[in-house]
N, CA, C and O of each residue as an XYZ file, in Angstrom:
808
protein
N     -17.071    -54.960    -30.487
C     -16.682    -54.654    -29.128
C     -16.919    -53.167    -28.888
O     -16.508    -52.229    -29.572
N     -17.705    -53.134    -27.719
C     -17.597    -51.274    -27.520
C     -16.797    -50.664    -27.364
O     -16.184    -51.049    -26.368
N     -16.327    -49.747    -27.847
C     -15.270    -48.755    -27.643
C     -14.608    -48.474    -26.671
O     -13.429    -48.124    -26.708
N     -15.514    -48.632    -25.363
C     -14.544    -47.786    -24.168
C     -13.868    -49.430    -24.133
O     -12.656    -49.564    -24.304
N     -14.685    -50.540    -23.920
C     -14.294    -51.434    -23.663
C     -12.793    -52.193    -24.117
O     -11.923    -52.765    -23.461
N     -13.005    -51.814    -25.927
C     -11.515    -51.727    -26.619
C     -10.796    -50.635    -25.737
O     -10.058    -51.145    -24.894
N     -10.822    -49.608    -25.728
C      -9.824    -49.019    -25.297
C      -9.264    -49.279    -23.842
O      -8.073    -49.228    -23.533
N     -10.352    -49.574    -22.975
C      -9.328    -50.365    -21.235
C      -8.855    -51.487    -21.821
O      -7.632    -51.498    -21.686
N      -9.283    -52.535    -22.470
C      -8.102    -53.546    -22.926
C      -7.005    -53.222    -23.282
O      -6.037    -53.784    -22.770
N      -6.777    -51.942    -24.536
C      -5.564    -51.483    -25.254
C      -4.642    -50.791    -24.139
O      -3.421    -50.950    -24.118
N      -5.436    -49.908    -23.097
C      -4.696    -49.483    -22.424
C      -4.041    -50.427    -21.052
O      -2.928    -50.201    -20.577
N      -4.946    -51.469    -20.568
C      -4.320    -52.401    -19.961
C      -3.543    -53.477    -20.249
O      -2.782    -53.917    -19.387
N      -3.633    -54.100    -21.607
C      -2.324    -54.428    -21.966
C      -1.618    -54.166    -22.615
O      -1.008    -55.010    -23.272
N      -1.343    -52.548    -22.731
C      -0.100    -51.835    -22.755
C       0.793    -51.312    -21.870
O       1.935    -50.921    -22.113
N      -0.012    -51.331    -20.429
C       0.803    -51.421    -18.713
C       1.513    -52.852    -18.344
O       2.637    -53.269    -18.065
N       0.552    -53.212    -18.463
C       1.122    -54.994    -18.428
C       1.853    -55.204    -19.170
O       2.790    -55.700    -18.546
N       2.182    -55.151    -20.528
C       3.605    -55.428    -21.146
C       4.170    -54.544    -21.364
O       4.310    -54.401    -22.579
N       4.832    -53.439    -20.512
C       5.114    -52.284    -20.181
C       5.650    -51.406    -21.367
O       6.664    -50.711    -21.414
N       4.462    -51.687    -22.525
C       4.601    -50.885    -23.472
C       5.026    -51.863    -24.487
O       5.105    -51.251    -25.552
N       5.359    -53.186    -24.657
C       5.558    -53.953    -25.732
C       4.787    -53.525    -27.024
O       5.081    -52.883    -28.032
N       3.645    -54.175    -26.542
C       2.224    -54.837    -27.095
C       1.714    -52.693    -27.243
O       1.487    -51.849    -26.375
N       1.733    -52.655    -28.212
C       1.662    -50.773    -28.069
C       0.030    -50.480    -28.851
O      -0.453    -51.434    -29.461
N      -0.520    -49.559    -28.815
C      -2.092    -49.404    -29.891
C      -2.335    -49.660    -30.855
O      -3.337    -50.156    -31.371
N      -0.746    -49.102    -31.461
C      -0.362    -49.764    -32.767
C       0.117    -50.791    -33.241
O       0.871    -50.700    -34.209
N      -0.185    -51.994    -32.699
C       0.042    -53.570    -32.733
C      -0.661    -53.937    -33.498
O      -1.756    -53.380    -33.583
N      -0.281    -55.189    -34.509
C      -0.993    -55.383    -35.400
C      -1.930    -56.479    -34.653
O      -2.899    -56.911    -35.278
N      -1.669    -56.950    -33.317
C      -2.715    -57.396    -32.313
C      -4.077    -57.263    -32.415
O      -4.964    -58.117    -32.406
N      -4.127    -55.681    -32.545
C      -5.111    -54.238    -32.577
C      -5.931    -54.731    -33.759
O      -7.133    -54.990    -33.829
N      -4.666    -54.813    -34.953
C      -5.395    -55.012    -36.058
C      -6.705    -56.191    -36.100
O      -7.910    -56.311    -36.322
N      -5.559    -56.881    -35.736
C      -6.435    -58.477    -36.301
C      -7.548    -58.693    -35.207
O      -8.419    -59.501    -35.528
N      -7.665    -58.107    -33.972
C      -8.759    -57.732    -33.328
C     -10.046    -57.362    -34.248
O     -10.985    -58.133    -34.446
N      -9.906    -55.811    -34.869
C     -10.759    -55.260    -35.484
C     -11.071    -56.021    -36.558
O     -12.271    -56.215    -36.752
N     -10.046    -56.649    -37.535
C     -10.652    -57.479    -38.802
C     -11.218    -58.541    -38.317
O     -12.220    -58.884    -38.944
N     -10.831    -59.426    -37.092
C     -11.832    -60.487    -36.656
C     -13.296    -59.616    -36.269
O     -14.242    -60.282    -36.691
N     -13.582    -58.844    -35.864
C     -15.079    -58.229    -35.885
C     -15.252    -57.994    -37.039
O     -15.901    -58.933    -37.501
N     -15.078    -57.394    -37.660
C     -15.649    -56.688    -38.571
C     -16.196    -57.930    -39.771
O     -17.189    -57.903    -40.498
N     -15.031    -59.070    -39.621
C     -15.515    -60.280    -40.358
C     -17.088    -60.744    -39.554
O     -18.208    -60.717    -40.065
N     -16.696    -61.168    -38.116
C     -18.307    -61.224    -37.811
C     -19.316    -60.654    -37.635
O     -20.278    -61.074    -36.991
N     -19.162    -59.050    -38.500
C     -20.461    -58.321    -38.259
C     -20.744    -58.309    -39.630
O     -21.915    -58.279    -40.009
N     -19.701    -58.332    -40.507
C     -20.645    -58.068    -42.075
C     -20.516    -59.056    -43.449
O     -19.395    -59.454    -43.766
N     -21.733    -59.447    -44.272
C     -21.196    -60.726    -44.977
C     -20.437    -60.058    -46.047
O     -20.048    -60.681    -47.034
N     -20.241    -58.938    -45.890
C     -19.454    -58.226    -47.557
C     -17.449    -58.963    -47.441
O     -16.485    -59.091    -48.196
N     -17.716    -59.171    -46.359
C     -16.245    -59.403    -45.386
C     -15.490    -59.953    -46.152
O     -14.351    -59.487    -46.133
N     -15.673    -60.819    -46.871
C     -14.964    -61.905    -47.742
C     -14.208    -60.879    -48.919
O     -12.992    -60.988    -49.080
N     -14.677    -60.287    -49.398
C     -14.257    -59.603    -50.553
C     -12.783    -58.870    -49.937
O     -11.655    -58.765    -50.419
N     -13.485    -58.365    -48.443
C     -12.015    -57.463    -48.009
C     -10.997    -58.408    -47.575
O      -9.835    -58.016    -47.690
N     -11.220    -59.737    -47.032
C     -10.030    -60.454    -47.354
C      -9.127    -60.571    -48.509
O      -7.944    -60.233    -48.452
N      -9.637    -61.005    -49.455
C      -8.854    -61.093    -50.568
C      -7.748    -59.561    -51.082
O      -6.950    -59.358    -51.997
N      -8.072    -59.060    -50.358
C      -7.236    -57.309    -50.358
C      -6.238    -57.196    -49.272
O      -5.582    -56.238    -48.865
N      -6.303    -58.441    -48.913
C      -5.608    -57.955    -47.045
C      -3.933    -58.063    -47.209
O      -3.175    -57.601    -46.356
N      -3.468    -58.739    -48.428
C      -2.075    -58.689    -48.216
C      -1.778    -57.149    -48.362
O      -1.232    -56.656    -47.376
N      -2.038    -56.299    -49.417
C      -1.884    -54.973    -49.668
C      -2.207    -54.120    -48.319
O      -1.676    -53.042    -48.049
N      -2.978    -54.659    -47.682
C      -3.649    -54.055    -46.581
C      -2.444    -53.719    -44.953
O      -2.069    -52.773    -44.260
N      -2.271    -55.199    -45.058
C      -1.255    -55.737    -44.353
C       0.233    -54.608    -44.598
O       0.559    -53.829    -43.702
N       0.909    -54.684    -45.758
C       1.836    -54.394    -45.885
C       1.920    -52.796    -45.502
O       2.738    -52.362    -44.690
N       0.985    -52.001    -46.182
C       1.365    -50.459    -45.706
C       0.961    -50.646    -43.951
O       1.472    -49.760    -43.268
N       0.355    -51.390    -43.385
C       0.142    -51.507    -41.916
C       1.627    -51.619    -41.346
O       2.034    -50.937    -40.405
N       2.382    -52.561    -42.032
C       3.382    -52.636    -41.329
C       4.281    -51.515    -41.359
O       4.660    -51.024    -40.295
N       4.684    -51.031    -42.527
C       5.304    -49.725    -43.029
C       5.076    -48.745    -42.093
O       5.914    -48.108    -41.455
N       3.109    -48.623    -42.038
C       3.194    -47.579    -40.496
C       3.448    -47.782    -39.590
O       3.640    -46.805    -38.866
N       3.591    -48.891    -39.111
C       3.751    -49.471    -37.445
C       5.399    -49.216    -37.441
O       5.961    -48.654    -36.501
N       5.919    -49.583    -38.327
C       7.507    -49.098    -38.147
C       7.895    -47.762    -38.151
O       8.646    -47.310    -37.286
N       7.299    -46.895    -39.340
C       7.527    -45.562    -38.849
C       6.941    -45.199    -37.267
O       7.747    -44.620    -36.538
N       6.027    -45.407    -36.887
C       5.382    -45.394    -35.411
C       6.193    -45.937    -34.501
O       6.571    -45.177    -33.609
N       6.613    -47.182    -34.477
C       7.295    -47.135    -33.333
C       8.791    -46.270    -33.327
O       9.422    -45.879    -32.345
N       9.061    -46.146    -34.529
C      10.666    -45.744    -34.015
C       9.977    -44.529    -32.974
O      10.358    -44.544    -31.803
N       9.104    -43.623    -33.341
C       8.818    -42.494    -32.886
C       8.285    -42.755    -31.272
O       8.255    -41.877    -30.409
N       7.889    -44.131    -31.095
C       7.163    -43.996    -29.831
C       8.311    -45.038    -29.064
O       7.987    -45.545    -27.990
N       9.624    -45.325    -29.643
C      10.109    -45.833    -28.849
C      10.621    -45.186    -27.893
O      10.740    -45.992    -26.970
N      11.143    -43.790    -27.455
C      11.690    -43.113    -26.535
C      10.665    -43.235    -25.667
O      10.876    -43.730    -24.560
N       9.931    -42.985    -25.882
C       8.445    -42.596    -24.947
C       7.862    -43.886    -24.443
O       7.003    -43.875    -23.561
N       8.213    -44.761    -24.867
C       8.149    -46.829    -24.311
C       9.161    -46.088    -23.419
O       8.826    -45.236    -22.595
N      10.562    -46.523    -23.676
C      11.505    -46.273    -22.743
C      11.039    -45.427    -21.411
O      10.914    -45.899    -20.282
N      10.833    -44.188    -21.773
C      10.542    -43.186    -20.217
C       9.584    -43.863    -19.658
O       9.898    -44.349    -18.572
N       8.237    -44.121    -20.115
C       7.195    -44.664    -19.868
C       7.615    -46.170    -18.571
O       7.137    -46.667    -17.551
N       8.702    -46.338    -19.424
C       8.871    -48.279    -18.664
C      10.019    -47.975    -17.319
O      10.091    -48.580    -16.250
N      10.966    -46.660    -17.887
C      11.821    -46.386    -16.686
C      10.593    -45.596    -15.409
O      10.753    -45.659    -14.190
N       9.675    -45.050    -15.966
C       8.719    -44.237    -14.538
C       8.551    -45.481    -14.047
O       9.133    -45.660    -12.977
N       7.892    -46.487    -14.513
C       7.572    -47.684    -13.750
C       8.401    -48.420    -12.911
O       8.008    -49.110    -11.970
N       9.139    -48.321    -13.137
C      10.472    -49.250    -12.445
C      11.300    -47.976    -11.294
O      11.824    -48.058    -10.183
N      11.099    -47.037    -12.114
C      11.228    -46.230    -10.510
C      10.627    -45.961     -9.197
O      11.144    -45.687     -8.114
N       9.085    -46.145     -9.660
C       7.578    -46.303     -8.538
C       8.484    -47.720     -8.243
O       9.109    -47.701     -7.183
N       8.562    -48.470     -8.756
C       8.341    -49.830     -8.525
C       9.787    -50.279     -7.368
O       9.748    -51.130     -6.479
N      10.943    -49.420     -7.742
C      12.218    -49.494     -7.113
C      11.821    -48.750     -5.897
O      12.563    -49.111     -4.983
N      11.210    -48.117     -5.609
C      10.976    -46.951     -4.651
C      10.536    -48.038     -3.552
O      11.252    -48.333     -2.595
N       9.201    -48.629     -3.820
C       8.515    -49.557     -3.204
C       8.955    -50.593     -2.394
O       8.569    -51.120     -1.351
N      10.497    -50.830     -3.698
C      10.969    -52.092     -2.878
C      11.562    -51.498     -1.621
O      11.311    -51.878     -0.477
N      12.416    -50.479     -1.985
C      12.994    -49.294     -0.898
C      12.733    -49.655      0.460
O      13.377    -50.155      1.382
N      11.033    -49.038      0.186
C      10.556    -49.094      1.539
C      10.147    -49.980      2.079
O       9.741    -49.831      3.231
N      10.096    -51.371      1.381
C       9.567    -52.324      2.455
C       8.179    -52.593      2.727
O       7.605    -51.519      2.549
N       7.466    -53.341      3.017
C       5.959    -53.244      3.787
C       6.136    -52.985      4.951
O       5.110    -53.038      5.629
N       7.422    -52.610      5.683
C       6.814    -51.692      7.063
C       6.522    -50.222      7.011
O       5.746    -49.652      7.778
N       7.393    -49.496      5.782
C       7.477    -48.484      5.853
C       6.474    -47.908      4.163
O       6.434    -46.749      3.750
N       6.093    -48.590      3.797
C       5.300    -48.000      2.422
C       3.918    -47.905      2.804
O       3.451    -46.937      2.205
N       3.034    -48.461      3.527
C       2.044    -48.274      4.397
C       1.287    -46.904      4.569
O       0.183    -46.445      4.276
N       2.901    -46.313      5.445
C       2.657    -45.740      6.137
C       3.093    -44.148      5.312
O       2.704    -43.111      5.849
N       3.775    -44.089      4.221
C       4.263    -43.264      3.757
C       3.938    -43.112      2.374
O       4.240    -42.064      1.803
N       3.002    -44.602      1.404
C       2.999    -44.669      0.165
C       1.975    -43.431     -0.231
O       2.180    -42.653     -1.162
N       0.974    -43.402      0.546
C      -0.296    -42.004     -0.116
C       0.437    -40.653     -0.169
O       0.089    -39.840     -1.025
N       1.538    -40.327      0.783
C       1.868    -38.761      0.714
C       2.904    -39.108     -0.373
O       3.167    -38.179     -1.137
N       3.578    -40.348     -0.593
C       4.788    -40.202     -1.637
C       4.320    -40.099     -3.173
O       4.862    -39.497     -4.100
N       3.302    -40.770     -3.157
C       1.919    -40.625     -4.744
C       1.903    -39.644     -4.842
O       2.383    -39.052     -5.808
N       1.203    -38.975     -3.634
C       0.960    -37.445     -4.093
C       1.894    -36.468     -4.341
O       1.865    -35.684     -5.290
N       3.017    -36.548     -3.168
C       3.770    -35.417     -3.235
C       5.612    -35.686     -4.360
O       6.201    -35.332     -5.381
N       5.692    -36.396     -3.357
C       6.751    -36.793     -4.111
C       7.218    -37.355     -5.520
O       8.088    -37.001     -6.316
N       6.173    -38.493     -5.496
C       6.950    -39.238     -7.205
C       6.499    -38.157     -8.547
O       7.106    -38.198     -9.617
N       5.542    -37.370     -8.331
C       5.602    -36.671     -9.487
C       6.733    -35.999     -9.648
O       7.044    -35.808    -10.823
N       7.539    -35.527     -8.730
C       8.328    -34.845     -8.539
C       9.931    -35.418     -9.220
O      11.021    -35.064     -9.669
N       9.169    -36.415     -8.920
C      10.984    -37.566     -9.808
C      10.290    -37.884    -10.619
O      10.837    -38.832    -11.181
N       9.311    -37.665    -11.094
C       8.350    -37.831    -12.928
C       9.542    -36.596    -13.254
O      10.669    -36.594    -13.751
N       8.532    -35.471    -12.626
C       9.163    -34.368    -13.722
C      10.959    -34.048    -13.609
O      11.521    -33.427    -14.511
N      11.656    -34.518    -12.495
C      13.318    -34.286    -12.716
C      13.514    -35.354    -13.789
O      14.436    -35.106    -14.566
N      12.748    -36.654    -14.029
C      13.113    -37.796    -14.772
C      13.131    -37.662    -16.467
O      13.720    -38.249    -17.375
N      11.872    -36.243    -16.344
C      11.888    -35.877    -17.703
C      12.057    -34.729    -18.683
O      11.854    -34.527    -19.880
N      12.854    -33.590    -16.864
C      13.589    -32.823    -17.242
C      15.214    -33.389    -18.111
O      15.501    -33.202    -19.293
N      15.835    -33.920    -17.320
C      16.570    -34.874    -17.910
C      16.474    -35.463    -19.303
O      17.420    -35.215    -20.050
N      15.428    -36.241    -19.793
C      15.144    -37.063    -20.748
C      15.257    -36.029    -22.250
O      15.814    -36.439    -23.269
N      14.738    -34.906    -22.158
C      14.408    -33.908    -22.520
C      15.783    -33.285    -23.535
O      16.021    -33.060    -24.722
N      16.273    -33.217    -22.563
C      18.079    -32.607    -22.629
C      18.695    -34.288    -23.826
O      19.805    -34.265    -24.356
N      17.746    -35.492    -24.003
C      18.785    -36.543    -24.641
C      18.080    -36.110    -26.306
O      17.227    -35.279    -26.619
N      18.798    -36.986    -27.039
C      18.545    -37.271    -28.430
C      17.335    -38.561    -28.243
O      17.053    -38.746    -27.059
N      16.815    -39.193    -28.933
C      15.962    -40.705    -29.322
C      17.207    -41.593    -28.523
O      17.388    -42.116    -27.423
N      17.878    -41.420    -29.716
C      19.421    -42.636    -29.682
C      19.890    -42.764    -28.255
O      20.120    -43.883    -27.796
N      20.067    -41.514    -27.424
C      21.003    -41.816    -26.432
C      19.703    -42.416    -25.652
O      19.860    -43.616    -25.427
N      18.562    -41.942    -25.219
C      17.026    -42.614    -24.946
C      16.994    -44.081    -24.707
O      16.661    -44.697    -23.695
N      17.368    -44.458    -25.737
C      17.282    -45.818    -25.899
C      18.237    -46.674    -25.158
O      17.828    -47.773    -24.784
N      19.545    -46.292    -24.875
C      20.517    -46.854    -23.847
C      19.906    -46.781    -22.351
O      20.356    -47.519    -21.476
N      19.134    -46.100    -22.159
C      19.095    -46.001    -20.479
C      18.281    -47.107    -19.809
O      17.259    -47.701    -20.152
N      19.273    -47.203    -18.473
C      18.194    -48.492    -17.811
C      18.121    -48.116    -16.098
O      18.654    -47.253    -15.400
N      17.550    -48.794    -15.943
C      17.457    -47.907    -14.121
C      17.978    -49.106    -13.196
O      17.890    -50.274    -13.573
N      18.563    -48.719    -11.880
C      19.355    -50.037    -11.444
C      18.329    -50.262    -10.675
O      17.560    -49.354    -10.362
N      18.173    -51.598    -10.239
C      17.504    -52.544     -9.479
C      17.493    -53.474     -8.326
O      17.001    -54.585     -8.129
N      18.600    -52.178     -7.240
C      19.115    -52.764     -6.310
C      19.064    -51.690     -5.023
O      20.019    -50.965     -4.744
N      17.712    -51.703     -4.232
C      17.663    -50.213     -4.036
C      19.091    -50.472     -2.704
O      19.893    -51.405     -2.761
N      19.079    -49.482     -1.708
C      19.845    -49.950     -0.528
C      19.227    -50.474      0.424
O      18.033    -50.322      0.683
N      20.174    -51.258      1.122
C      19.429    -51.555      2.617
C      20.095    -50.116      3.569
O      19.343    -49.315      4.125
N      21.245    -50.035      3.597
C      21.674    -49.094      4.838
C      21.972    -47.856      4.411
O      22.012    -46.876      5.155
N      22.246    -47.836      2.918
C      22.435    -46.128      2.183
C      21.043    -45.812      2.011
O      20.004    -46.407      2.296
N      21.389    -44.380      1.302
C      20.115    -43.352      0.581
C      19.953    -43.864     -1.014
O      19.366    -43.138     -1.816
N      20.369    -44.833     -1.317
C      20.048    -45.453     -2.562
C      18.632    -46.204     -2.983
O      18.088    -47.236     -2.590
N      18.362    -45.408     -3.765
C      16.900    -45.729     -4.055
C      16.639    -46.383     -5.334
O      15.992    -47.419     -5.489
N      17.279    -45.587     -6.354
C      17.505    -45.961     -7.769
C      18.165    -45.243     -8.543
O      17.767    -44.079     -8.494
N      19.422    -45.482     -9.598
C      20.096    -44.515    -10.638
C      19.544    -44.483    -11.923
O      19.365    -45.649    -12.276
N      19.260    -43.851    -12.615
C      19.489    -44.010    -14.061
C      20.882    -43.752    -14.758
O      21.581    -42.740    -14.807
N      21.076    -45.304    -15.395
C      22.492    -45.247    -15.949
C      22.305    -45.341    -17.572
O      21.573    -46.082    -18.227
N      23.233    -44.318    -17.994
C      24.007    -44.749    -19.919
C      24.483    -46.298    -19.946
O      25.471    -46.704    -19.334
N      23.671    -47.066    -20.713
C      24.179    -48.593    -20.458
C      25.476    -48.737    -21.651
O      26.046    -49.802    -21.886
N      25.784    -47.442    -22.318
C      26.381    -47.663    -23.130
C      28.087    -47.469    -22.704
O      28.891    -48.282    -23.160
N      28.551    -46.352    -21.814
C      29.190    -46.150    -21.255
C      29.334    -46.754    -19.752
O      30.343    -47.229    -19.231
N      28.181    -46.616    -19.270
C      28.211    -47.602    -17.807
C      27.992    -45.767    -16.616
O      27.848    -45.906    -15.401
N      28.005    -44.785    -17.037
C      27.684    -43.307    -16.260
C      26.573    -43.092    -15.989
O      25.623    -42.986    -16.764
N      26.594    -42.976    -14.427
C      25.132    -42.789    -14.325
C      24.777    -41.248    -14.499
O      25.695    -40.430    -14.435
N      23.445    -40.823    -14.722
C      22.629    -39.643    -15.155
C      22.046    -38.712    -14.232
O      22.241    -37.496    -14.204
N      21.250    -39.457    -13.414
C      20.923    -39.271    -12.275
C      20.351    -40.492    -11.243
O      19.726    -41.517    -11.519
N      20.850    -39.931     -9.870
C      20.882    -40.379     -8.832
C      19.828    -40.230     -7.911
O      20.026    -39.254     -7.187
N      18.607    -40.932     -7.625
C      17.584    -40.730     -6.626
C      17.637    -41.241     -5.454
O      17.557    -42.449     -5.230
N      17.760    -40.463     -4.710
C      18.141    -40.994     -2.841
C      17.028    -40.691     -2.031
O      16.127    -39.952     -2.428
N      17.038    -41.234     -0.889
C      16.145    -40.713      0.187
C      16.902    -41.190      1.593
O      17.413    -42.274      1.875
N      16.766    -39.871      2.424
C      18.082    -39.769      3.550
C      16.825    -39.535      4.639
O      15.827    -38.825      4.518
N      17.352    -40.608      6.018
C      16.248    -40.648      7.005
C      16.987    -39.479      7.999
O      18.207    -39.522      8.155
N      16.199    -38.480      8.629
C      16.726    -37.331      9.130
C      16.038    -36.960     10.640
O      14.869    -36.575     10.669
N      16.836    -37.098     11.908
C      16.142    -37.181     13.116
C      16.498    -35.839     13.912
O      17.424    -35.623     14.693
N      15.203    -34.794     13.352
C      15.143    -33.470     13.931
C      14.760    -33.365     15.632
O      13.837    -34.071     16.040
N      15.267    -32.747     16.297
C      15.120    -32.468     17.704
C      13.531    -31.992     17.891
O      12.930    -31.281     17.086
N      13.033    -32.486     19.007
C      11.757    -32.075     19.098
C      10.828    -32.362     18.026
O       9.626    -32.283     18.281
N      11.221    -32.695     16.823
C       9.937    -33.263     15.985
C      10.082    -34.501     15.759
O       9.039    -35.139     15.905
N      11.088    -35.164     15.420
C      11.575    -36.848     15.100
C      11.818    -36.938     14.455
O      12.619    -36.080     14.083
N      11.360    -38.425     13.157
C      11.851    -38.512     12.255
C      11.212    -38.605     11.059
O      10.159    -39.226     10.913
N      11.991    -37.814      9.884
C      11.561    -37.233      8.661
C      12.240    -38.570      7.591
O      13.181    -39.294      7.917
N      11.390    -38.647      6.123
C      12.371    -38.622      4.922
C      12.792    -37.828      4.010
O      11.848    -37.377      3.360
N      13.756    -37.473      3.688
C      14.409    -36.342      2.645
C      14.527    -37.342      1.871
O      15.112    -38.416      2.011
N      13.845    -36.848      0.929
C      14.112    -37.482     -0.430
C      14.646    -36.447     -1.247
O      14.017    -35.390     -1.311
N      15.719    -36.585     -1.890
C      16.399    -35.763     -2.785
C      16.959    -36.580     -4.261
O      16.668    -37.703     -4.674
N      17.754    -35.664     -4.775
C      18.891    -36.238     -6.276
C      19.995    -35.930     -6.982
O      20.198    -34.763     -7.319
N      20.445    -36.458     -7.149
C      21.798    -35.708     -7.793
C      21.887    -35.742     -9.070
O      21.399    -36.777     -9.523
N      22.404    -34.877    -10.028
C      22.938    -35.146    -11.545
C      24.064    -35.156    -11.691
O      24.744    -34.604    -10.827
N      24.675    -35.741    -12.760
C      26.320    -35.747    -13.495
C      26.265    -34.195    -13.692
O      27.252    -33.902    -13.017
N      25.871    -33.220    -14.072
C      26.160    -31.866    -15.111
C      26.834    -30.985    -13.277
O      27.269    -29.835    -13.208
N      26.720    -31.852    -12.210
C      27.566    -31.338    -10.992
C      28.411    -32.283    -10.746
O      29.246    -32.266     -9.842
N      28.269    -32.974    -11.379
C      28.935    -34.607    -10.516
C      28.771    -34.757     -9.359
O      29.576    -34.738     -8.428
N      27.422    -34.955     -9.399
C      26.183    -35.319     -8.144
C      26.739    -34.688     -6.825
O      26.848    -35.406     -5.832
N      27.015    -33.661     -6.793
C      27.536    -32.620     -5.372
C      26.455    -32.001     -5.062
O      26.027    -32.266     -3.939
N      25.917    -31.331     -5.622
C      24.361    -30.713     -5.522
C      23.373    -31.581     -4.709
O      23.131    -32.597     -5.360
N      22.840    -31.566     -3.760
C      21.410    -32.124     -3.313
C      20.112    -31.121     -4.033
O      20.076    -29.916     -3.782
N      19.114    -31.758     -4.911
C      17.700    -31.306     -5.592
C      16.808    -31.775     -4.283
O      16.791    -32.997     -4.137
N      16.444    -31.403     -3.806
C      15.143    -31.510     -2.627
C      14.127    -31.580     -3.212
O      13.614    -30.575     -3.704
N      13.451    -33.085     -3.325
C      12.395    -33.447     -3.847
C      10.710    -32.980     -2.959
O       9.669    -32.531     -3.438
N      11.160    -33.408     -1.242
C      10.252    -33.163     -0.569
C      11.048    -33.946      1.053
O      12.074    -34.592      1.268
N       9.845    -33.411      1.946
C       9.873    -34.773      3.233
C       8.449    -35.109      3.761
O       7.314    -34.632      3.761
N       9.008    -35.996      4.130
C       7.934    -36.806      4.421
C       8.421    -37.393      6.233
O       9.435    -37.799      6.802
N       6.682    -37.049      6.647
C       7.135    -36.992      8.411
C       6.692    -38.574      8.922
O       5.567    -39.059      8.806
N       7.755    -39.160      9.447
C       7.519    -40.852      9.844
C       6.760    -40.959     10.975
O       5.596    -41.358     10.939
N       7.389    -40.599     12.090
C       7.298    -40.029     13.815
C       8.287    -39.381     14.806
O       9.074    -38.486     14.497
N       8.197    -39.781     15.699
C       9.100    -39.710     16.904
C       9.791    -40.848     16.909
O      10.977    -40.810     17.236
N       9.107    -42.209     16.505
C       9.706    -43.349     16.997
C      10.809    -43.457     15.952
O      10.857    -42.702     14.982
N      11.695    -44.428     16.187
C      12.783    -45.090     15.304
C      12.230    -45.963     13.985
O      12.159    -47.189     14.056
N      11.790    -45.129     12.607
C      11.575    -45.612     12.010
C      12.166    -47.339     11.489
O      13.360    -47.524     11.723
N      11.547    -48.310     10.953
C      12.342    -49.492     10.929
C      13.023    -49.598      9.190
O      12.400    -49.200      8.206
N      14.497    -50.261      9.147
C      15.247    -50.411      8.195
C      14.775    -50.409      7.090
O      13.771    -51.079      6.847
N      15.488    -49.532      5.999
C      14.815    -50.025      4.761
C      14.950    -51.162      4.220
O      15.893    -51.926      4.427
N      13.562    -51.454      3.127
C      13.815    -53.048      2.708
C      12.878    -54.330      3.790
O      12.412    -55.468      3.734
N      13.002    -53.443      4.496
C      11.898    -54.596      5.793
C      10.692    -54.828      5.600
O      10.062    -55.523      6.398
């Protein structure tokens, strides 16, 4: 298989199983030993070696993932935050707002998401989950909560704001626990119209 070709597979179904199925899957493996069996007749000999082969494979794949499990985690919470955002807005309102929020905004809750992350250990890493209920009539967009305690971490909102003479804006902002979310972080805005933007969730 050509190379680039292995690698958009590895990297597309490692989005699709939002990091399960990882490079270092022994998936990967038995991929490459099924070629390599049909490209060369010496092949047979390296079977008979494969339990030994096998075993330090696994040994590394375990040291590997512990290390890449935090980074699954952030990796699978960015997704589910694009993805919570989306539901947010609805197909009346993502349309019309999804290209400036790509650009401007979600990096912006990338990098508070991993300013945050930053500040944890692996261990505490591994507890976090993001809620999945954005609002219909609040600024609730999505939290990241300690599933171990049940405290959330941080708080991502977006507040619809109807300035005189210009109309209407989104403030998207966030809060952290280290204020006990009193602080507004100003992510960005984003300009809707004049008209009465329609409900979120629609």
């Amino acid at each position: 298989m050509k190379k680039w070709w292995q690698k958009t597979l590895v990297i597309s179904v490692a989005l699709l199983t939002f990091g399960l199925i990882t490079p270092n899957h022994e998936i990967w493996d038995a991929l490459e030993n099924g070629q390599a069996s049909n490209n060369s007749q010496g092949s047979n000999i390296q079977t008979n070696n494969q339990p030994n082969t096998q075993i330090s494979a696994v040994v590394e794949q375990e040291i590997s993932t512990e290390d890449e499990l935090p980074q699954q985690t952030i990796e699978s919470i960015l997704f589910a935050a694009k993805e919570q955002s989306y539901i947010k807005f609805g197909s009346r309102i993502a349309p019309v707002i999804g290209d400036e929020f790509e650009d401007r905004i979600f990096p912006k809750i990338e990098e508070a998401i991993q300013q945050t992350l930053t500040r944890m250990d692996n261990e505490s890493i591994k507890y976090l989950s993001i809620s999945n209920q954005p609002s219909q009539n609040g600024e609730k967009i999505f939290h990241i909560t300690n599933e171990e305690d049940g405290q959330d971490l941080i708080r991502f909102h977006v507040r619809t704001e109807k300035r005189p003479q210009d109309g209407f804006y989104y403030n998207f902002h966030y809060h952290t626990v280290e204020d006990q979310f009193v602080a507004h972080h100003t992510l960005g805005d984003i300009y809707w119209s004049k008209n009465t933007p329609p409900k979120w969730l629609s």
